[in-house]
MIMAR-630318 format. One line per field, with one value per residue (C-alpha): residue number from 0; residue in one letter; z, x, y. Coordinates in nm, 4 decimals, m for minus. Layout:
N
num: NUM ...;
residuo: a ...;
Z: Z ...;
X: X ...;
Y: Y ...;
//
This chain:
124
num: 0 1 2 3 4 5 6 7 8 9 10 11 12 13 14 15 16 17 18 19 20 21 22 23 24 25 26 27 28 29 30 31 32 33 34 35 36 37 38 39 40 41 42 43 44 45 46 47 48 49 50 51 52 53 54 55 56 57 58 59 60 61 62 63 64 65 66 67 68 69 70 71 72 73 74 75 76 77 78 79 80 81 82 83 84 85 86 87 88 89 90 91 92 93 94 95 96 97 98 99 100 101 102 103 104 105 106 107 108 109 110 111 112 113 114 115 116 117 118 119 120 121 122 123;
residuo: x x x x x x x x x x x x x x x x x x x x x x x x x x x x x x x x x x x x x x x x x x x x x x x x x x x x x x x x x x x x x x x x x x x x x x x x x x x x x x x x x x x x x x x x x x x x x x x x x x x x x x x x x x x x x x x x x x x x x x x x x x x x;
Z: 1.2308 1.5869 1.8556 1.9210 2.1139 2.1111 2.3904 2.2805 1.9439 2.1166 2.3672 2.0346 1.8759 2.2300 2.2393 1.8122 1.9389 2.1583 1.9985 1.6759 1.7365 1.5814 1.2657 1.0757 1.2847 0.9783 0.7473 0.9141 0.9801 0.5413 0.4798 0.7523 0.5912 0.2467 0.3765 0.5451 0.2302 0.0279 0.2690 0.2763 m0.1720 m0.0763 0.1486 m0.0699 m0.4201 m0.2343 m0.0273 m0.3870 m0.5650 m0.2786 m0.3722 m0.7192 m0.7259 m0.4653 m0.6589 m0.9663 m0.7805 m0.7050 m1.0756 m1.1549 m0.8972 m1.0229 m1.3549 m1.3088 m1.0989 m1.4296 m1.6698 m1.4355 m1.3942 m1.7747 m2.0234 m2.2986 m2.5500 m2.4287 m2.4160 m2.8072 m2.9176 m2.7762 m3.0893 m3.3296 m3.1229 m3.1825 m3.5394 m3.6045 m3.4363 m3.6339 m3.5929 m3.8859 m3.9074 m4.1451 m4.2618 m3.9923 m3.8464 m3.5725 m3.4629 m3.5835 m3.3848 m3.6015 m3.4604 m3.6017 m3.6295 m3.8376 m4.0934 m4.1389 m4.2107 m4.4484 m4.6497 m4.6184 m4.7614 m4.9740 m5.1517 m5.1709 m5.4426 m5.6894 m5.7367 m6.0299 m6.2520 m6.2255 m5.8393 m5.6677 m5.2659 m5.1732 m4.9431 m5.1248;
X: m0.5911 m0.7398 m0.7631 m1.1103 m1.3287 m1.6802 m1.8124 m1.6183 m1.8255 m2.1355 m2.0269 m1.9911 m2.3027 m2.4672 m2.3317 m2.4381 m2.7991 m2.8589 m2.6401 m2.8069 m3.1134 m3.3338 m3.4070 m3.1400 m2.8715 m2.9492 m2.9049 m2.5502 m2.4161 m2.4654 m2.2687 m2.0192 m1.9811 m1.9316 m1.6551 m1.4670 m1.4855 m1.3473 m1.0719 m1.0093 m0.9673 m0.7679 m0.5230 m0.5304 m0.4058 m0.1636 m0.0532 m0.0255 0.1145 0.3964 0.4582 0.4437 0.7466 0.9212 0.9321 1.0520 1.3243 1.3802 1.4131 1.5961 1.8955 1.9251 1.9345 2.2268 2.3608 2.3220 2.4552 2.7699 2.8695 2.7832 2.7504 2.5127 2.8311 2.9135 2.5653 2.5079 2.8597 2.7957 2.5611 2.8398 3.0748 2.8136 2.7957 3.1658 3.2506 3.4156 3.0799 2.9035 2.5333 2.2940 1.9323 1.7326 2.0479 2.1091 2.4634 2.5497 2.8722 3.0467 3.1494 3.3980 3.1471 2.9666 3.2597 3.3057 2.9173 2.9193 3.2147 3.0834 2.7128 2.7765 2.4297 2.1163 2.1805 1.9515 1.6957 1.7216 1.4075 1.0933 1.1849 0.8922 0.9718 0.7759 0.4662 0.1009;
Y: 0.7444 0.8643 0.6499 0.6871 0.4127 0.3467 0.4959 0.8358 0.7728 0.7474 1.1139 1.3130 1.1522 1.2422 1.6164 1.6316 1.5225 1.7910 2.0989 2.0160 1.8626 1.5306 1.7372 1.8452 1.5653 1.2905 1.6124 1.6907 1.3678 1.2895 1.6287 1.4892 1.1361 1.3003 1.5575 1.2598 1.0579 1.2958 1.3859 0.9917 0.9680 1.3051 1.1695 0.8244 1.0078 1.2059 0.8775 0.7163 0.9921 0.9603 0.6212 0.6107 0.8899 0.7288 0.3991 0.6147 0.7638 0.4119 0.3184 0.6030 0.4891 0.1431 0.2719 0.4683 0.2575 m0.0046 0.2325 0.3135 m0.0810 m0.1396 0.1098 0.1255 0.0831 m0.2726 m0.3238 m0.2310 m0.3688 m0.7340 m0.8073 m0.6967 m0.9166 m1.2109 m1.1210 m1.0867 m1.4283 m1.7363 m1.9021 m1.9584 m1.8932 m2.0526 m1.9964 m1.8029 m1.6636 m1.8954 m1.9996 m2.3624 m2.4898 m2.7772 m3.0589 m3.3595 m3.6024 m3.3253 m3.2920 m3.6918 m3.7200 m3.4525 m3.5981 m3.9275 m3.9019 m3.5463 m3.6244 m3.8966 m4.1361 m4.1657 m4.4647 m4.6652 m4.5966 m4.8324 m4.8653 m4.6972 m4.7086 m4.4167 m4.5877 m4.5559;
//
């Protein structure tokens, strides 16, 4: 903030001695210390404030900037696209790609066969 060294520290608390005096100097220097603390939060919110609307200008611009190189449209129409593609989906709505060996296993095995009756394989 100031460039102030120690020995100019020790010159004003010098001059406050003597304009002031030894009684009320421990009195003044308290109200002093409270007036520069506030003026320090004061300058901190405002400092923060500062910052906190420059990021959102910030977020603002790449925002548009977004919405210029892709619109919300394409955005909200890629899901459709998804939807509407020859893929098939199954149970919880995933995509299932088929592939040959797929096909051929399916057509091969369509269904367990069935265990001939008192033929327990199941393990105990």
């Amino acid at each position: 903030m100031f460039d102030w060294g120690f020995w100019e520290l020790i010159l004003i608390g010098v001059v406050a001695l003597v304009v002031i005096g030894p009684e009320r100097l421990p009195k003044v220097a308290r109200i002093a210390g409270l007036w520069i603390g506030r003026a320090r939060r004061t300058v901190a919110s405002v400092r923060d404030e500062i910052n906190r609307e420059l990021k959102a200008d910030e977020l603002k611009e790449i925002l548009e900037k977004q919405a210029r190189s892709r619109p919300l449209e394409t955005i909200l129409e890629e899901p459709k696209k998804w939807l509407d593609s020859p893929m098939s989906t199954q149970g919880s709505g995933s995509p299932r790609t088929s592939t040959p060996g797929d096909a051929a296993a399916e057509a091969a095995d369509p269904a367990p066969k069935p265990q001939p009756p008192g033929r327990d394989t199941s393990p105990v």
